[in-house]
N, CA, C and O atoms as CSV, one atom per row, in Angstrom:
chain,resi,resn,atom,element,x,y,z
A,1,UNK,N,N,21.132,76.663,63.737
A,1,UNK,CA,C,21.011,77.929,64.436
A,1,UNK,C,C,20.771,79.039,63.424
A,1,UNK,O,O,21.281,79.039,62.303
A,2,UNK,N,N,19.947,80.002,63.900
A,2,UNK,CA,C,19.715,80.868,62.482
A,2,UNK,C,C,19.944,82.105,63.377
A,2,UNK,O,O,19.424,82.480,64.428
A,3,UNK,N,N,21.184,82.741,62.357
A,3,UNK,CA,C,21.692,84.516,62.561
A,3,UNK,C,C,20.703,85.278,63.018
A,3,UNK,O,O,20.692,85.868,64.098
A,4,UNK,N,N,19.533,85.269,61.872
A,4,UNK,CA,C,19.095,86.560,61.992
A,4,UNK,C,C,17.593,86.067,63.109
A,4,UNK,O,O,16.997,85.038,63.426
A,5,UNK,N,N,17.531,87.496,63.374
A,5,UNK,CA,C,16.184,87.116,64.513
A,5,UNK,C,C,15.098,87.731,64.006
A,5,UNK,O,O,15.256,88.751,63.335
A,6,UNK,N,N,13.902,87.241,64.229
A,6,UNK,CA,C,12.463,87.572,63.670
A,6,UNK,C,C,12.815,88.598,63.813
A,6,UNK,O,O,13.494,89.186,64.655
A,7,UNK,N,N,12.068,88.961,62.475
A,7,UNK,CA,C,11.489,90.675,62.076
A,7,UNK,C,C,13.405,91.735,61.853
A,7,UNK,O,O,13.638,92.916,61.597
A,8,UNK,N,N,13.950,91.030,62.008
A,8,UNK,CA,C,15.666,91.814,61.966
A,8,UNK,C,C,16.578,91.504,60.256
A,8,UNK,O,O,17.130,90.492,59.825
A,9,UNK,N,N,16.402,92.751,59.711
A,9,UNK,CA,C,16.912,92.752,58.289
A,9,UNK,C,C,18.176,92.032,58.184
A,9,UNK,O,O,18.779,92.089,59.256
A,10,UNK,N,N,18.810,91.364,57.268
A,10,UNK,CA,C,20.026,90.799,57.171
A,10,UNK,C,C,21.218,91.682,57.747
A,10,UNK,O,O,22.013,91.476,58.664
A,11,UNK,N,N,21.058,92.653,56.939
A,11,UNK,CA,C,21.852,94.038,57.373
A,11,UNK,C,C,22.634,94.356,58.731
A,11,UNK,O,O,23.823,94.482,59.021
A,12,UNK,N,N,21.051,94.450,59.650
A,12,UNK,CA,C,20.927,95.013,60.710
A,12,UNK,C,C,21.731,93.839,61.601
A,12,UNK,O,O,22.503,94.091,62.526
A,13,UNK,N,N,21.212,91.875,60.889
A,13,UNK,CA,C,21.871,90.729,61.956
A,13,UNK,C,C,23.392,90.983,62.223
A,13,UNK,O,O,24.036,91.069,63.269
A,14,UNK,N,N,23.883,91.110,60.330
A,14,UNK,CA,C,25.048,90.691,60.342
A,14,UNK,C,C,25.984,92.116,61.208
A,14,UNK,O,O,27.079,91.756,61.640
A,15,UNK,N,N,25.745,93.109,61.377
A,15,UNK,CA,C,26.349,94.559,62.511
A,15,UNK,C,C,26.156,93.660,63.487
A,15,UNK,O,O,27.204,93.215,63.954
A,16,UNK,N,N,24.895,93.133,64.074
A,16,UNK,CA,C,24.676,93.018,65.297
A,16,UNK,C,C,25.637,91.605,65.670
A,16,UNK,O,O,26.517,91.834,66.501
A,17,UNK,N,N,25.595,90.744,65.357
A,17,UNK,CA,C,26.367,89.887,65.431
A,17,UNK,C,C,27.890,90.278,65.278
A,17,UNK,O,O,28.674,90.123,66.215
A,18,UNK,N,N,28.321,90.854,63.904
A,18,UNK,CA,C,30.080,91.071,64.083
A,18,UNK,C,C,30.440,92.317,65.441
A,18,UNK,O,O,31.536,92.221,65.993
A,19,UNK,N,N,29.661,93.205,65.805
A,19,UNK,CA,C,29.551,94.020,67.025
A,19,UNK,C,C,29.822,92.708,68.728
A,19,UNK,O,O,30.718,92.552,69.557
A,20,UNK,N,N,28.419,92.059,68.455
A,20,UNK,CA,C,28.643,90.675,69.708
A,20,UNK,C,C,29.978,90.152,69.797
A,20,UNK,O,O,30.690,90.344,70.783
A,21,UNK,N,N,30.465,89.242,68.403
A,21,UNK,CA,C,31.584,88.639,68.313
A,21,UNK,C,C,33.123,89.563,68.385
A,21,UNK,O,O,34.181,89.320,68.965
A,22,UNK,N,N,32.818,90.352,67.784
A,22,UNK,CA,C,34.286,91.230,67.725
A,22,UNK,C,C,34.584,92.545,68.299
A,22,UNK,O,O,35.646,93.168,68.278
A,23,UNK,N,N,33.112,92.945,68.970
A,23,UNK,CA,C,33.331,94.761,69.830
A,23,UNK,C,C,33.497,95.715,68.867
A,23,UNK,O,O,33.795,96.892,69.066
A,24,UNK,N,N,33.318,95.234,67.922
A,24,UNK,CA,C,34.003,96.617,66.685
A,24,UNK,C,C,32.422,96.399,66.069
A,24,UNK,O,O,31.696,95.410,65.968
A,25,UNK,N,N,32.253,98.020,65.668
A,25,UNK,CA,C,31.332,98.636,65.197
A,25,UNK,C,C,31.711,99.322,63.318
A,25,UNK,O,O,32.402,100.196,62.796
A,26,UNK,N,N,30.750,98.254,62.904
A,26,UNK,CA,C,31.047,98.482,61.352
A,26,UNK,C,C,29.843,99.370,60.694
A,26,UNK,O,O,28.652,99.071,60.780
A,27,UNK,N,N,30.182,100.113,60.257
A,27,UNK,CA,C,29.135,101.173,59.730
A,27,UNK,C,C,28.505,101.031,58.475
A,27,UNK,O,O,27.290,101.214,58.402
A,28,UNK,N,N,29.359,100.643,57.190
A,28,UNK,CA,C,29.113,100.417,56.024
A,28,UNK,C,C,28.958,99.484,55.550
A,28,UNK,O,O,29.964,98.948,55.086
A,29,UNK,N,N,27.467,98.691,55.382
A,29,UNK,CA,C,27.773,97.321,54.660
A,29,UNK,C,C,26.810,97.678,53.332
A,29,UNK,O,O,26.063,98.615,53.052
A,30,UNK,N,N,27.217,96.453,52.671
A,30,UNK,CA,C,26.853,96.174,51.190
A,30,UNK,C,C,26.942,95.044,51.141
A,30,UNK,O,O,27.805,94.305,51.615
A,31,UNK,N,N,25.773,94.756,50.380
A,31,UNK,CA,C,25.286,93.402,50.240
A,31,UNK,C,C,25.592,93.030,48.986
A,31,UNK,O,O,25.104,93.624,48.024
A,32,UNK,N,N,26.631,91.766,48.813
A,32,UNK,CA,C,27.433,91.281,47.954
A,32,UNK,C,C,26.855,90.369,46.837
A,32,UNK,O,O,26.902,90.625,45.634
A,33,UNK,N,N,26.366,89.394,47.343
A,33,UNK,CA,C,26.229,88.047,46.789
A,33,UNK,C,C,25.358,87.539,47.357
A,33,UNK,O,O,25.402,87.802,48.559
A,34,UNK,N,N,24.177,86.625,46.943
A,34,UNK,CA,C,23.078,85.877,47.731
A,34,UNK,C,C,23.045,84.735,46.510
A,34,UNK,O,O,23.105,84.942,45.298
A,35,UNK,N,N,22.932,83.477,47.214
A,35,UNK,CA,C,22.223,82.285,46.933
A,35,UNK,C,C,21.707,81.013,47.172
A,35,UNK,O,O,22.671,80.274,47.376
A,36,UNK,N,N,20.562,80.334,47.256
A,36,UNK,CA,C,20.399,79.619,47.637
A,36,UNK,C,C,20.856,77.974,47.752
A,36,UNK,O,O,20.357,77.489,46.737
A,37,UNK,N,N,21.564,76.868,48.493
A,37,UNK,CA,C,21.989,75.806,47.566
A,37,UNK,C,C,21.483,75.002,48.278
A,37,UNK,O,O,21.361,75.122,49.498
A,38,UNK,N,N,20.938,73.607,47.267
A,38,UNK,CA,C,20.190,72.826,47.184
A,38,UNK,C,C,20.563,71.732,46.826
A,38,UNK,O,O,20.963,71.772,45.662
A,39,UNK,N,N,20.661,70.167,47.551
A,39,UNK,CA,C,21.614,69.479,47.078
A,39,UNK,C,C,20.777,67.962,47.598
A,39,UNK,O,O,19.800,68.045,48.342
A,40,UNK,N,N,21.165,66.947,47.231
A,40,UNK,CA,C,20.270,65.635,47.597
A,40,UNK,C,C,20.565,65.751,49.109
A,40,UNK,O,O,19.673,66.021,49.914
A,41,UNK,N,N,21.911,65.527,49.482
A,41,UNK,CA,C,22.180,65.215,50.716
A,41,UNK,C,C,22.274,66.154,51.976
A,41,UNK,O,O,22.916,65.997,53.014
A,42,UNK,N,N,21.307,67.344,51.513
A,42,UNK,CA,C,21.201,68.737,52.169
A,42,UNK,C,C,19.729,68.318,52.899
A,42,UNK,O,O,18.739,67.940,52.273
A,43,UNK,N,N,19.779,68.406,53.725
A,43,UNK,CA,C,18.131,68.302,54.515
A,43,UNK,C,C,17.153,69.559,54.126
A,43,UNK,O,O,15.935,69.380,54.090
A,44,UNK,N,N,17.655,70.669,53.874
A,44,UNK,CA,C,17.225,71.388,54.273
A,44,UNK,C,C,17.821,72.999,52.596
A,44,UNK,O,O,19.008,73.321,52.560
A,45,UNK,N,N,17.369,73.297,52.128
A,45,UNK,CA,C,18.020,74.999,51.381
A,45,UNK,C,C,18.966,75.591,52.658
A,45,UNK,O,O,18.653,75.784,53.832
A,46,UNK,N,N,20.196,75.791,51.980
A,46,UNK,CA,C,20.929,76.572,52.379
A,46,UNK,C,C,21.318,78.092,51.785
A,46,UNK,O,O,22.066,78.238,50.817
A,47,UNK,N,N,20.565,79.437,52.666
A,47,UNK,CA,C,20.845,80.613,51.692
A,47,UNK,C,C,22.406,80.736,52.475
A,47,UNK,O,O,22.886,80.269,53.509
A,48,UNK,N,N,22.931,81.695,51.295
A,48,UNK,CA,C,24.134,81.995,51.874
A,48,UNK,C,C,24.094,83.765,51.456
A,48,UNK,O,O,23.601,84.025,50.358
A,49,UNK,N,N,24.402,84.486,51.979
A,49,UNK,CA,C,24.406,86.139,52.014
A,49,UNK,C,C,25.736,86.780,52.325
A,49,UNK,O,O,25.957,87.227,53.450
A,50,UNK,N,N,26.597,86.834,51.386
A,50,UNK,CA,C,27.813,87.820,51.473
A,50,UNK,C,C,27.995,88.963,51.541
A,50,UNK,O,O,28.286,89.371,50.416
A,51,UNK,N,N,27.987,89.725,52.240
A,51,UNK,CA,C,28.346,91.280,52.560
A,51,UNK,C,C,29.889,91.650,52.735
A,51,UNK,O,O,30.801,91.002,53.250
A,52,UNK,N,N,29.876,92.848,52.163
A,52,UNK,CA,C,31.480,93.734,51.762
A,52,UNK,C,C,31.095,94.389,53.020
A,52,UNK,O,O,29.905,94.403,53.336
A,53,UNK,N,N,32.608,95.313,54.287
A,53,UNK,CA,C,32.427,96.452,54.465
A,53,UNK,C,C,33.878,96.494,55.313
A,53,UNK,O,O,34.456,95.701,56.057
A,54,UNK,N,N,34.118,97.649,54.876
A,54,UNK,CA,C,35.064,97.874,55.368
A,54,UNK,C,C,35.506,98.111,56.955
A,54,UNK,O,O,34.848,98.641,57.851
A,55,UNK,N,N,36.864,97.531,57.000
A,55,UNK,CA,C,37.191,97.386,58.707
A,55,UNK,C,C,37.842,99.160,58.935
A,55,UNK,O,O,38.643,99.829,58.283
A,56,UNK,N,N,37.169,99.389,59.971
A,56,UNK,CA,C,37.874,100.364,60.811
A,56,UNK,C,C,39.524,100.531,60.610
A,56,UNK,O,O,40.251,99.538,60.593
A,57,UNK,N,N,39.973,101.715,60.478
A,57,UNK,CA,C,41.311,101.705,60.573
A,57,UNK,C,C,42.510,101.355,61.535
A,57,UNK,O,O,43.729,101.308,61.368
A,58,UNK,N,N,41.428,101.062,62.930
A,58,UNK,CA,C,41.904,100.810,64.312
A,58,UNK,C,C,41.144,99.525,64.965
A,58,UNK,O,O,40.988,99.348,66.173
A,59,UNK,N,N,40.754,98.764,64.040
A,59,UNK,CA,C,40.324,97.784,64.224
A,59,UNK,C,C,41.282,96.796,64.790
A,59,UNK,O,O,40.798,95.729,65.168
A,60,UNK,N,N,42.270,96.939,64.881
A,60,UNK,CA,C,43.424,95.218,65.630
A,60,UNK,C,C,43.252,95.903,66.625
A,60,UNK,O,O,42.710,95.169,67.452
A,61,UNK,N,N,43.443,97.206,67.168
A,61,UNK,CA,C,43.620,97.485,68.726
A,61,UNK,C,C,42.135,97.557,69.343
A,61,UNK,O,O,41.974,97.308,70.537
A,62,UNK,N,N,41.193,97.855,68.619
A,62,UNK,CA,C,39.766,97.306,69.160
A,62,UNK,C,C,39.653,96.251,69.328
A,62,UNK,O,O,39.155,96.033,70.433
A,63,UNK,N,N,39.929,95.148,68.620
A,63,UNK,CA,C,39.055,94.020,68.534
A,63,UNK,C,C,39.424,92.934,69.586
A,63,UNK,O,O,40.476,92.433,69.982
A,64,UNK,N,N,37.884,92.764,69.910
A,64,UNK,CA,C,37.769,91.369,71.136
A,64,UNK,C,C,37.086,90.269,71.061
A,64,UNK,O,O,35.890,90.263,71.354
A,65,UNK,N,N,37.522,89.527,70.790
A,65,UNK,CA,C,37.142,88.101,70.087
A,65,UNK,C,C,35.849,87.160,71.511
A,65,UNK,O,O,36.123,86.366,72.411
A,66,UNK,N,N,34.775,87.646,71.158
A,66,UNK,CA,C,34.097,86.854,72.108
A,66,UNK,C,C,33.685,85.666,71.847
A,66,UNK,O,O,33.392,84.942,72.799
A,67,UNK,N,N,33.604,85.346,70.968
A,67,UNK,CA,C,33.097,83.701,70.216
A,67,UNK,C,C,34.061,83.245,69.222
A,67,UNK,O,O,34.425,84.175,68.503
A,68,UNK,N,N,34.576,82.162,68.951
A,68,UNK,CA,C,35.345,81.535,68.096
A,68,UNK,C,C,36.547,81.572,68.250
A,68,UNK,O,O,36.747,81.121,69.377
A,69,UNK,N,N,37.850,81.947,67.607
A,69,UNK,CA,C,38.771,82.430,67.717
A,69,UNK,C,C,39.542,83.260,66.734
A,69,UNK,O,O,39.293,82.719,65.657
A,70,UNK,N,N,40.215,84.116,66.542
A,70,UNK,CA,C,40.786,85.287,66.121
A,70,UNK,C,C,41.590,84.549,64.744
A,70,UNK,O,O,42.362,83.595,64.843
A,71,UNK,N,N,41.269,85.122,63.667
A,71,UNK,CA,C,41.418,84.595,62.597
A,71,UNK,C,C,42.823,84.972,61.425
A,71,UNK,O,O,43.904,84.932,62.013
A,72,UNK,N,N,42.910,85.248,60.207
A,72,UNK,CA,C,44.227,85.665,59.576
A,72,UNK,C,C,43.693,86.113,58.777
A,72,UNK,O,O,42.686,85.532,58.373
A,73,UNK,N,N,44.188,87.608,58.040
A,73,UNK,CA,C,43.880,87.629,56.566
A,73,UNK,C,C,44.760,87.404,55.662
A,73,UNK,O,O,45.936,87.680,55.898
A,74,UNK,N,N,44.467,86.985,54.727
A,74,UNK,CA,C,45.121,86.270,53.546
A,74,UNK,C,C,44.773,86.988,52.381
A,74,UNK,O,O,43.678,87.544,52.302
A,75,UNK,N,N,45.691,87.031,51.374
A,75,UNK,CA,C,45.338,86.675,49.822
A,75,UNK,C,C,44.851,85.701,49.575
A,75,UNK,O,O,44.869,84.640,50.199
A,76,UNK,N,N,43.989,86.180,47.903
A,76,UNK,CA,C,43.437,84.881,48.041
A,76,UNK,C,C,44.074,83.702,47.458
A,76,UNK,O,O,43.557,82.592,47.581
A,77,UNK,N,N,45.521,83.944,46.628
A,77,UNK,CA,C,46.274,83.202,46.036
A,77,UNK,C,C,46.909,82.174,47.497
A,77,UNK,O,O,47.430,81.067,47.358
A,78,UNK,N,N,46.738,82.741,48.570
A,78,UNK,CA,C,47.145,81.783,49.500
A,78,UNK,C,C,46.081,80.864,50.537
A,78,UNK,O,O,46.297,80.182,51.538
A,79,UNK,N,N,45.074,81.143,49.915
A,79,UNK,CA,C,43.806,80.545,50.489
A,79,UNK,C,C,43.762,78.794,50.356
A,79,UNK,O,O,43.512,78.290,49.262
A,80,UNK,N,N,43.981,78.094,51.350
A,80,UNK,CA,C,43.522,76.884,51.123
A,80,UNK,C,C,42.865,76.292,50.819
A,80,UNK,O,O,42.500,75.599,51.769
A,81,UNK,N,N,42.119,75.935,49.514
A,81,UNK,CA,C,41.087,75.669,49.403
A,81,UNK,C,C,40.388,74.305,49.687
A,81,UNK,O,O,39.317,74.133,49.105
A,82,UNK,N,N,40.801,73.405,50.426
A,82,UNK,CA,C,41.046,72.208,51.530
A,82,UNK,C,C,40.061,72.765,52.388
A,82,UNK,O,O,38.912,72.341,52.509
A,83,UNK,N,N,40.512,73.634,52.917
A,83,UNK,CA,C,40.252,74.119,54.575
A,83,UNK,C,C,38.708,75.464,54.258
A,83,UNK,O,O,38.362,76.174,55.202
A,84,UNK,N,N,38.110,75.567,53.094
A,84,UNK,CA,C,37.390,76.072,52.927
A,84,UNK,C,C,36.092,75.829,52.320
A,84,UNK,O,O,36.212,75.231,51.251
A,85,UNK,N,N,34.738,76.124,52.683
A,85,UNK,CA,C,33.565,75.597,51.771
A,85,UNK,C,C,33.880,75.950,50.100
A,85,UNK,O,O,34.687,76.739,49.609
A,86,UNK,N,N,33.124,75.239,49.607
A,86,UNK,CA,C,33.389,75.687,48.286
A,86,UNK,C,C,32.196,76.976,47.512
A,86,UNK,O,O,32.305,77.659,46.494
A,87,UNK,N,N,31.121,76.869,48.537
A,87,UNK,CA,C,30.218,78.171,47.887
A,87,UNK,C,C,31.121,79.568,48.741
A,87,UNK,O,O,31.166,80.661,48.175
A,88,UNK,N,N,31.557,79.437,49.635
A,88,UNK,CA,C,32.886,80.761,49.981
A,88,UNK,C,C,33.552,81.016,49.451
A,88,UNK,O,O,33.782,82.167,49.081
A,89,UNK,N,N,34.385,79.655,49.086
A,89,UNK,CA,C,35.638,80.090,48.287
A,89,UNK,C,C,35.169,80.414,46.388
A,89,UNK,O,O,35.967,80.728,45.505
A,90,UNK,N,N,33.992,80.249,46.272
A,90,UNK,CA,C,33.387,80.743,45.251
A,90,UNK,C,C,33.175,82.369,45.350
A,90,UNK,O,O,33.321,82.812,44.211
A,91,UNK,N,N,32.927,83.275,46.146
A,91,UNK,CA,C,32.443,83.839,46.210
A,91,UNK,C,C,33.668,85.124,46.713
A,91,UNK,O,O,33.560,86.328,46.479
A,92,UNK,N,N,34.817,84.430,47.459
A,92,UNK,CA,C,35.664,85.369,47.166
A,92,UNK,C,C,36.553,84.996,45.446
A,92,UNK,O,O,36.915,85.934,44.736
A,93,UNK,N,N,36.689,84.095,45.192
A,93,UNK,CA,C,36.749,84.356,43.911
A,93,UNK,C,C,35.942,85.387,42.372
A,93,UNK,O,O,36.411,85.912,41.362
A,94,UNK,N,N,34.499,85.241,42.989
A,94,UNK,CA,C,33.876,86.249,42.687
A,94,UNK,C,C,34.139,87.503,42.802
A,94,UNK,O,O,34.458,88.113,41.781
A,95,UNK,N,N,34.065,88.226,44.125
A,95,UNK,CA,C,34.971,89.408,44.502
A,95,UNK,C,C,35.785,89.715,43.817
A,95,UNK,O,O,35.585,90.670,43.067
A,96,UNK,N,N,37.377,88.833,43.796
A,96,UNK,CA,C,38.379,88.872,43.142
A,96,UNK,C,C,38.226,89.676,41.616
A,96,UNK,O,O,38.481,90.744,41.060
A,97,UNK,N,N,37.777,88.690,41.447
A,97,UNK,CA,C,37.483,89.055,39.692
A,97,UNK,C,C,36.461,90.144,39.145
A,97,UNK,O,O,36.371,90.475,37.963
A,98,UNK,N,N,35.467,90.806,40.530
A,98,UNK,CA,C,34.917,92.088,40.457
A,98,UNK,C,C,35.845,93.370,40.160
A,98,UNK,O,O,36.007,94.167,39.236
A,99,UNK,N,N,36.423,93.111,41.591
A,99,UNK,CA,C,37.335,94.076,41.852
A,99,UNK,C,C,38.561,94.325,40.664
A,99,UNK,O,O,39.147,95.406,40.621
A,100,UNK,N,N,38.866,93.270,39.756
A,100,UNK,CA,C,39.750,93.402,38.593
A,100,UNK,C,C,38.982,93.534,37.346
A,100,UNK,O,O,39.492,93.295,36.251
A,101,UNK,N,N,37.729,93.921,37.500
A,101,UNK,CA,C,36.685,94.009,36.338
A,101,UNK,C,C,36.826,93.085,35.340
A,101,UNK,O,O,36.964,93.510,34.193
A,102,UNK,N,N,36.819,91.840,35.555
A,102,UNK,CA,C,36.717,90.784,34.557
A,102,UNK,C,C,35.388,90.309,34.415
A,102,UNK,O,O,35.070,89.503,33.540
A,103,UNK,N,N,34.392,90.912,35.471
A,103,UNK,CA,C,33.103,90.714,35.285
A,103,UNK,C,C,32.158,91.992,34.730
A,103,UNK,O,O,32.520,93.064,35.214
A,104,UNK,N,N,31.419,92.052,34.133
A,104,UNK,CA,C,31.017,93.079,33.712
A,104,UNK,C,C,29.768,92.706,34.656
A,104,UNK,O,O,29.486,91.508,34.652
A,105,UNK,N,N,29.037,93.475,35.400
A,105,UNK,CA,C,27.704,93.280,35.641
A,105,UNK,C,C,26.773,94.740,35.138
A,105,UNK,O,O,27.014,95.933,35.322
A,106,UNK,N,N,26.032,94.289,34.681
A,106,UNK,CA,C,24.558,95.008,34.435
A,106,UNK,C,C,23.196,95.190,34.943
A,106,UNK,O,O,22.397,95.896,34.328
């Protein structure tokens, strides 16, 4: 199944979709992380596109879970990493270590 719909910027899918799924209207995104992975037993390139943005301050009393089910936030020291892909759990590890400037980017 593919997110985004002809001619619709990543940007624009991922609002439109967390708006569908959750009723909450996110204003600010930033585009995090992109990469493609490629593997023998992959049929197919998998891109993956991480975006930052911050939740509304009144976001628990908005939010209405129309697809999936209603999730937890965690640290990431308590993150299972069992129960998670490993290019995700890559990628908030990435974050992590942004946000504590252990990465320098240029």
């Amino acid at each position: 199944m593919e997110l985004k719909k002809k001619n619709e910027s990543s940007i624009n899918a991922i609002r439109r979709e967390l708006l569908e799924e959750t009723n909450i209207k996110f204003k600010k995104f930033e585009k995090f992380l992109s990469y493609e992975i490629t593997n023998k037993k992959l049929k197919y390139r998998r891109k993956r596109i991480y975006f930052i943005c911050k939740l509304p301050r009144n976001f628990k009393k908005n939010i209405n879970i129309k697809e999936g089910q209603y999730g937890k936030f965690y640290k990431i020291n308590k993150v299972d990493i069992n129960n998670i892909v490993p290019w995700d759990f890559s990628a908030l590890i990435y974050h992590q270590n942004i946000l504590k400037n252990k990465f320098i980017i240029k």
